[in-house]
N, C-alpha and C positions, 0 to 999 in steps of 0.2 A: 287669410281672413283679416278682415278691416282691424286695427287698435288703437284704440281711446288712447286718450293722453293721459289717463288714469291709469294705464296697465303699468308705465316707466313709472309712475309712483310707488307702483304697490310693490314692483320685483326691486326700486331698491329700498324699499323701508326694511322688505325683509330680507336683505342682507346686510343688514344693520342688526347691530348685537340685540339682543331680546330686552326691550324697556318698554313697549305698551302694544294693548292692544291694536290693532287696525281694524277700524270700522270702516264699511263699505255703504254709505249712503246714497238715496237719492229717490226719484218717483218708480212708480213704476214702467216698466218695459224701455228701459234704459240702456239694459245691459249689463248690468251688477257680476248677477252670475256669469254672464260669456267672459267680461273681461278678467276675470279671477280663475276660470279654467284654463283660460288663456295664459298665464301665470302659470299655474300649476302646471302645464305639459312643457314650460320652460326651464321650471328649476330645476337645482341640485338637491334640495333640502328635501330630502322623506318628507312624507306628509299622508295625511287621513282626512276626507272628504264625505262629509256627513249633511244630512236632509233633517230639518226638525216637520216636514211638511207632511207626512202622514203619521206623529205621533200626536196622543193624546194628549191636550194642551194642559191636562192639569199633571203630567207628568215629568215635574219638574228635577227629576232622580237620573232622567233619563241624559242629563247634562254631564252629570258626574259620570256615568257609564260610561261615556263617549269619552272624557277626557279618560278617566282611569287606562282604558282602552289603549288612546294614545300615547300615555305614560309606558303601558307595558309594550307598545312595540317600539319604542324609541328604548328599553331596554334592554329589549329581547337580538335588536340588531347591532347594538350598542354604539348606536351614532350621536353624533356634539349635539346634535340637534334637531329639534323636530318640529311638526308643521302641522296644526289641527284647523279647519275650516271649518266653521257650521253656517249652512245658508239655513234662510226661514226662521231662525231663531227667534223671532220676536211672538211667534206662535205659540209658542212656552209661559205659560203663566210663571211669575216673577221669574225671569230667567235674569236677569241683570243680577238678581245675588248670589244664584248658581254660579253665575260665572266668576265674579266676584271674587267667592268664597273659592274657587277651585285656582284662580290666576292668583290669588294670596298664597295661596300652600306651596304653589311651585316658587314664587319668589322668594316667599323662606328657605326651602330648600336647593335652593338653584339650580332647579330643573328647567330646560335651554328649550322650555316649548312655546314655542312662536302661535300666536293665535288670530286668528282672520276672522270675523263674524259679519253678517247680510240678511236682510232682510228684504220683503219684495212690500214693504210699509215702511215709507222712510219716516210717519208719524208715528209709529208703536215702538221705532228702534228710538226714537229722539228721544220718546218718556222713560226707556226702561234704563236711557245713557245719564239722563240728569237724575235720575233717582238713586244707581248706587257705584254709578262707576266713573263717580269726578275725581280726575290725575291717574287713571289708567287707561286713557286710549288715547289713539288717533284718529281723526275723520279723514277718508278720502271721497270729495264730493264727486257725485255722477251726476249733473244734472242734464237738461232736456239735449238730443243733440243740436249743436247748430247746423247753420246752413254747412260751413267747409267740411264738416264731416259727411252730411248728409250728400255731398254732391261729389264727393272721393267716392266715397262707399257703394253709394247707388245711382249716380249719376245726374242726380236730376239737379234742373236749372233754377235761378232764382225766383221767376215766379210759381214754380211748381211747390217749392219749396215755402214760401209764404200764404200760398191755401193750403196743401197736407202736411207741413208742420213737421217735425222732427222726432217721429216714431217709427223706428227702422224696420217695425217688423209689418207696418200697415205702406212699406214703400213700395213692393210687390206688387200691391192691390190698386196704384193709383191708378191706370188706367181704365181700371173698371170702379167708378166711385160708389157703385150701387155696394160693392162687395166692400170696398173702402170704408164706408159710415158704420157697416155691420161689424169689421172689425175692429173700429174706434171706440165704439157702443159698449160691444159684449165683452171686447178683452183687456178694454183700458179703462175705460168709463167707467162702467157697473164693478168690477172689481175694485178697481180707487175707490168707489164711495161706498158700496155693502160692507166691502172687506176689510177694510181699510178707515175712513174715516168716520163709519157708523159704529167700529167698534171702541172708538174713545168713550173716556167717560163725560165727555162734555156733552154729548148728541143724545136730546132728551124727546128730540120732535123730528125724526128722521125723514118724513114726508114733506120740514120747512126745508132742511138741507138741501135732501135733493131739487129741491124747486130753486135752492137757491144759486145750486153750483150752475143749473141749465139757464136759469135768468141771468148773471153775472156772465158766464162765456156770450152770451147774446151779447151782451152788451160789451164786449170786448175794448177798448179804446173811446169806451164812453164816459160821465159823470153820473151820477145815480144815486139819491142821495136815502138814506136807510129807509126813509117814511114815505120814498115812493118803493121802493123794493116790496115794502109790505104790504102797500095799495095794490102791487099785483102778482103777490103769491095770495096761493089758497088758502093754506093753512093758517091759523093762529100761531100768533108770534107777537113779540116785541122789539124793540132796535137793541136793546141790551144782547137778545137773545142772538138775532140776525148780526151783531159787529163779532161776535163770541164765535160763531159759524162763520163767517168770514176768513177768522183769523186763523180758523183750523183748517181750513180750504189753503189760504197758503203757506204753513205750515206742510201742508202735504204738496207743494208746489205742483197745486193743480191750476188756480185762480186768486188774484190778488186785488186786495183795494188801496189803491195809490194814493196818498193822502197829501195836500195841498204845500207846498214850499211855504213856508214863513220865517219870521227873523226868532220867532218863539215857540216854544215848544206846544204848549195849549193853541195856539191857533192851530198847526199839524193834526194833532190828533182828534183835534173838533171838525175837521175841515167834511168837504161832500166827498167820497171815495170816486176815484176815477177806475174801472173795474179793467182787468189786465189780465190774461189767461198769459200762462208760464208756456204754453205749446197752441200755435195758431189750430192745428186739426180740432183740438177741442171749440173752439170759433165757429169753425166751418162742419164741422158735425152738427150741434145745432140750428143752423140753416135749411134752406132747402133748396138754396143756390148752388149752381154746376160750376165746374172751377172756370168753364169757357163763358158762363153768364157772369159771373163775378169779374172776372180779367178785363172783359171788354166793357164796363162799364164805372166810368170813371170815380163816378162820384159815390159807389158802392167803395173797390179795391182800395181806396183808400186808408178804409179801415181796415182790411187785412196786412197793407202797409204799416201803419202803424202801431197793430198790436203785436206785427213780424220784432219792430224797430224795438218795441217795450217787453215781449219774450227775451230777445238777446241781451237785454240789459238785465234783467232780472235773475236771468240763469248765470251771471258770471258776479251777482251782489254779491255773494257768499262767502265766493271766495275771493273777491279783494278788500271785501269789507267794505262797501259803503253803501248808503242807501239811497234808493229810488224814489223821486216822488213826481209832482203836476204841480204847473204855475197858473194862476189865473187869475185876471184883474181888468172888471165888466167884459170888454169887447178884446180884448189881449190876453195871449195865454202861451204857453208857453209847454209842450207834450212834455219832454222829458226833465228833469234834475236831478243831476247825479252828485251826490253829498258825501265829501271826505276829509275827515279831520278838518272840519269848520270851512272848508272851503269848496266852490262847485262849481257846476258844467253846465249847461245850460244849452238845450236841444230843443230843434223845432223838426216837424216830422212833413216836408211839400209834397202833397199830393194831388191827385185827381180830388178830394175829398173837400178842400177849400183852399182858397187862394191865402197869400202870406198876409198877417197882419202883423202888428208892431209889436208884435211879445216880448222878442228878442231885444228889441229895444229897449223898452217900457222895463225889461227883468234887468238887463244892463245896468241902467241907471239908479235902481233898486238896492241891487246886490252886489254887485261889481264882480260877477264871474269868471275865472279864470281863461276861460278858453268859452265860445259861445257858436254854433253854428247850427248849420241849415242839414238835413240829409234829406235827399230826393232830387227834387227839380231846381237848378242851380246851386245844388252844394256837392257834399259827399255822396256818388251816386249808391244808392240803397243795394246794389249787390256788395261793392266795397264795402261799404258799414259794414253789413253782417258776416265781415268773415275779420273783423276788426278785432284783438283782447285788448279786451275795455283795462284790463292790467296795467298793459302801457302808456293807456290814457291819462292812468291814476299815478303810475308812478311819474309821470312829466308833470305834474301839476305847477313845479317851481320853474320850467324852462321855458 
């Protein structure tokens, strides 16, 4: 079976002496769970392997039981150490001070239980980690897969892989795309946003949400600025409301709004959002285009091009730390800008979609980018890009 490059994280953190929690984050249908049993049928370390997914969510006792549990069989067999998993946990009303309070007592007592925790909300896990368990964890990100996994794994080739996007479990289904959209819909889509970002406490108007997660992936690699957003959802809203749902949308690395390069901070966060799905199938599920009507028409694929090129960039911000944004300046522009420690990169994304203009220049002369180029049609060709860690981009920035 296929193995993320999260699994060598987590088998050796935990053979490192007991110092913090390991969190397993990321969106849904990632792979969270596979890659952590994946672990578990490797190690040496006992362990206990617990679901918070069919208990009562205000049964928050039920934390302590589990742990107690695993305290007594890490007694009973009298091993160094031991190994307690809970997937779903974020199901658990305030479960973050359950655990808190339960990974406190063992530290006092130096009790050698190692602890793994996941959830299938990587928004409910993120609120319940800033709220009581800052200096006891670690994060191991899972974000969206890319192309090189997706095309180890299941074979498929670069353009297949930039319409159906990198969900492993709807890879099965591409050549039948009718079955494709239904599994994109019902087992990613509807659950991310019912389950998942309708249960934050920010989501006051869940009929603007949803309207706005499905306008935003439309517009994938577009610009779109709050007060036409509004002009054409349904529902009642304001832009306060709609940048606040925005930000929860990627937040749950579902859909992101790219906000404009400047030399100040107040221009950025004023700027028109250039709207960016973290996973192209969320794009092309919206649609009503065949992947073979899409491919062969130039000045459509373009845009699956370039929100392929803006996925792969966004799924690897996290973990090198820098941020994403759009350049633009009247008739010159400029797709990408990658921002780190004050200094940056500067992408242009050639496609079927429109011919090159002078962004790259025009941002040159601006900003004085470190490295500046083209991917597609006479640069870095877009299957190389995306199998590229933008890590080693970031760490060359002086060479």
């Amino acid at each position: 079976m296929f193995k993320r490059a999260q699994y060598k994280e987590l088998e050796l953190r935990l053979r490192e002496q007991r110092s913090k929690i390991q969190v397993i984050s990321g969106p849904r249908q990632v792979g969270k769970s596979t890659m952590v049993k994946q672990v578990l049928q490797e190690t040496s370390i006992a362990y206990m392997l617990v679901s918070a997914d069919d208990v009562n969510h205000s049964d928050t006792g039920w934390i302590s039981e589990v742990w107690d549990t695993a305290r007594a069989r890490m007694k009973m067999t009298s091993a160094q150490e031991y190994l307690l998993v809970i997937d779903e946990i974020h199901k658990i009303d305030n479960w973050s001070e359950a655990v808190k309070k339960e990974w406190d007592k063992d530290t006092f007592y130096d009790v050698n239980l190692k602890v793994v925790i996941l959830g299938s909300s990587r928004l409910l896990l993120k609120d319940g980690l800033t709220e009581s368990l800052a200096g006891r964890y670690e994060l191991i990100r899972m974000p969206h897969w890319s192309f090189g996994e997706m095309r180890e794994a299941f074979n498929m080739d670069v353009d297949q892989y930039i319409f159906f996007g990198g969900y492993p479990g709807g890879a099965m289904f591409i050549h039948n795309e009718r079955r494709w959209r239904k599994y994109i819909k019902d087992s990613i889509v509807a659950p991310a946003i019912e389950k998942d970002v309708l249960r934050t406490k920010v989501v006051y108007k869940p009929a603007l949400m949803k309207q706005l997660f499905e306008l935003g992936c439309a517009y994938s690699g577009e610009e779109l600025s709050l007060n036409k957003m509004l002009g054409q959802l349904q529902d009642v809203g304001n832009v306060t409301t709609l940048a606040g749902y925005l930000t929860t949308l990627d937040e749950s690395r579902l859909l992101c709004g790219l906000k404009k390069y400047a030399s100040d901070s107040a221009r950025k966060y004023n700027s028109v959002p250039k709207l960016m799905v973290y996973n192209t199938a969320l794009f092309s599920v919206q649609g009503a285009l065949s992947f073979g009507k899409a491919y062969t028409t130039p000045s459509l694929w373009g845009r699956w091009v370039e929100s392929a090129v803006g996925a792969h960039l966004l799924n690897q911000a996290d973990e090198y730390d820098y941020r994403l944004y759009y350049w633009r300046m009247k008739s010159n522009e400029v797709d990408f800008v990658i921002e780190h420690n004050r200094q940056c990169i500067a992408i242009e994304v050639k496609s079927g979609r429109r011919t090159m203009n002078n962004g790259l220049v025009r941002f040159q002369e601006q900003f004085h980018p470190v490295r500046s180029f083209v991917v597609g049609s006479g640069g870095v060709p877009i299957e190389e890009f995306l199998m590229w860690d933008i890590g080693k981009l970031i760490d060359n920035f002086e060479n």
